[in-house]
C-alpha positions, 0 to 999 in steps of 0.5 A: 950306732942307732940302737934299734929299740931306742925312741927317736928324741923329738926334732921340736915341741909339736906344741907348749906344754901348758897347751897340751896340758889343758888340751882334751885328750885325744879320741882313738878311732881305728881304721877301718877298711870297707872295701871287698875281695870282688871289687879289688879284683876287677882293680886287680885284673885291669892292672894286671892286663894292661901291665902286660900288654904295655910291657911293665910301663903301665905299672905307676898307672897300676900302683896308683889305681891300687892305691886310689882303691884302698885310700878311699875304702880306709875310713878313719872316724868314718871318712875315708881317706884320699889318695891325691899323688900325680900320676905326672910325679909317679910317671917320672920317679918309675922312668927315672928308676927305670933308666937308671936299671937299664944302664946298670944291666947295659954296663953289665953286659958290655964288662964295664966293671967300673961302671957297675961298681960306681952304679953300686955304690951310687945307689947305696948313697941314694937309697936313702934320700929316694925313701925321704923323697917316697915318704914326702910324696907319699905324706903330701898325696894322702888327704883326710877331712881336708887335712894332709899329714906331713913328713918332718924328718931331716936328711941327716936323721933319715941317713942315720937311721939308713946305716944298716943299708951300708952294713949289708953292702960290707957284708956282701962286699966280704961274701965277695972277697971269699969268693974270689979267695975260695978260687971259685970266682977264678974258676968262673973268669976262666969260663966266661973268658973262654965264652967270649974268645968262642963267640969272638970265634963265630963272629970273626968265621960268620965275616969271612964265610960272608966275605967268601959268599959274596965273591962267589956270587960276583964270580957267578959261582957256588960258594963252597963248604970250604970258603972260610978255610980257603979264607984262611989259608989264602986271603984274597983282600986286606980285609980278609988277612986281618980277619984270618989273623984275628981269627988264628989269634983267638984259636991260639988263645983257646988252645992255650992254658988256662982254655987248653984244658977245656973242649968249650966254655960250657965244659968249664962251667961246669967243672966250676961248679962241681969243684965250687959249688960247696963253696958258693952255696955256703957263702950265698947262704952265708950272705943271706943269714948275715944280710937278714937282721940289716935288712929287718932292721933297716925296714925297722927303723924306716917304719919308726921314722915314719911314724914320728916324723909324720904329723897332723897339725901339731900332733906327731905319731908314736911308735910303741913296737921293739924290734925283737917284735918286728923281727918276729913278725918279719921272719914269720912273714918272711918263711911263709913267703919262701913256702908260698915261692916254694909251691908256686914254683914246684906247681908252676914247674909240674905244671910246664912238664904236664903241659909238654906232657899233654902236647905230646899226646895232643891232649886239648882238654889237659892242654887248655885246662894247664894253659889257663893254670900257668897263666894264672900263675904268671898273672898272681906273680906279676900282681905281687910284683905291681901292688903298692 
């Protein structure tokens, strides 16, 4: 196991020893950022704006516009830095993570539970090698006085130093398993197995009231109330008998147990989370607590690798912070983060009730004045999210 306050030893001598024994000592220069509030925000709407417009796929556009702004508003030594990345590489690594999203959810939705669980795991063992992939593309976009810093670190330290990724999949793994052991995610199968027999319900009663409309407009004929009874009872073509069937079938399932308990799948819900909700609210907090110190020191140690493994010619960098410090500084940045979300959502929420409120009275002036408020607040939200 990676002790986390443990230097990382050398990959190779950057330089001989005799060489940095006569060679001059370095000048420090801070960075120094030159840019304003004013013009990072005409940056900042324009990215904001067309974000929304293009349905999130202008995002790499956004994040490269940021990037090139405070690139070259970050001077060292008084030159500012470049930002040379691709958009064309940018594009691709944002499609490609997209896609991959996409059928995670595809398989979600359509209970491909093996599919979900091997995107799981293939993404855990991936993680890692797409932040080697990010710091290299990151190193080689990044110019100053003509010069590019690169990114040295081999794929077996960049894994070692990943081991927290895999710690916080068993930690969740086991919030899983009490889960399941507690009885609320029986209680949870129940209700969702009960939401699929009913629409399977509406689907199989919407085929025969159609199948029942369509003959009654062939016979000339109003189409009655009745129809999918009649359907029911008395099928008149094989198409119809096999869906009568299928329909009984399901409306046996529901009036049997475990369903027979319940009026509807919202009843089961809810009887689910008022005998669980101790329990899950325990385990989410559980898993979150026990998820955190991985997490900080999983960003730790990729932000150590990074500054060692980075060089200019033949200088490296050197890291002086402890972990203790960055968790620190983390979990301080971390509770402000829960109290900025802790009011954007209480004023956001305050703000769709007036909103409602001031519709009702036909209030123009509240309504303008709130419609302007939440927008703001769904533009400083999407903002968090497009920033580098």
């Amino acid at each position: 196991m990676t002790q986390p306050d443990a230097e990382l030893a050398p990959a190779a001598p950057v330089a001989p020893a005799a060489s940095r024994a006569s060679a001059s000592p370095i000048a420090k220069y801070p960075l120094e950022f030159v840019g304003t509030g004013g013009e990072y925000f005409n940056v900042w709407i324009v990215n904001v704006m067309l974000t929304v417009l293009t349905v999130g796929f202008f995002t790499p556009f956004a994040r490269r516009r940021t990037a090139v702004y405070f690139y070259n508003h970050t001077l060292v030594a008084d030159s500012a830095l470049e930002f040379t990345g691709s958009i064309k590489r940018m594009l691709l690594g944002f499609l490609v993570v997209t896609t991959l999203y996409v059928l995670y959810e595809l398989a979600g939705y359509l209970e491909y539970e093996w599919a979900v669980n091997f995107m799981l795991v293939l993404a855990a063992l991936a993680a890692p090698f797409l932040w080697g992939s990010a710091m290299r593309f990151r190193t080689r976009s990044t110019r100053w006085r003509g010069i590019r810093p690169l990114f040295v670190a081999s794929w077996r330290e960049i894994y070692q130093q990943s081991w927290p990724i895999f710690a916080i999949a068993l930690v969740w793994i086991a919030i899983v398993v009490g889960f399941n052991a507690s009885g609320a995610g029986k209680a949870l199968e129940v209700a969702q197995g009960m939401e699929q027999l009913e629409q399977q319900r509406d689907e199989l009663l919407d085929r025969l009231e159609g199948d029942e409309e369509d003959e009654a407009d062939d016979a000339e004929t109003p189409a009655s109330g009745a129809s999918a009874a009649a359907a029911l009872i008395d099928p008149t073509t094989p198409e119809e008998a096999k869906l009568s069937a299928d329909y009984e079938a399901v409306i046996d399932k529901l009036g049997q147990p475990p369903y027979d308990a319940f009026n509807s799948s919202a009843d089961a819900y809810r009887d689910a989370f008022m005998a669980h909700w101790p329990v899950m609210a325990g385990l989410l907090v559980l898993g979150v607590l026990t998820s955190l110190p991985f997490v900080v020191l999983l960003e730790f140690n990729y932000r150590r690798l990074f500054v060692l493994r980075t060089q200019i010619g033949n200088y490296a960098g050197h890291w002086k912070p402890m972990y203790r410090d960055f968790l620190r500084v983390w979990l301080a940045t971390f509770g402000v983060s829960v109290l900025i979300i802790g009011v954007t959502v209480s004023v956001l929420g305050g703000a769709m009730v007036a909103l409602i409120a001031a519709i009702g009275r036909n209030n123009m002036a509240g309504l303008a004045v709130l419609s302007f408020v939440i927008a703001l607040l769904f533009f400083m939200i999407l903002a968090g999210a497009i920033s580098p």
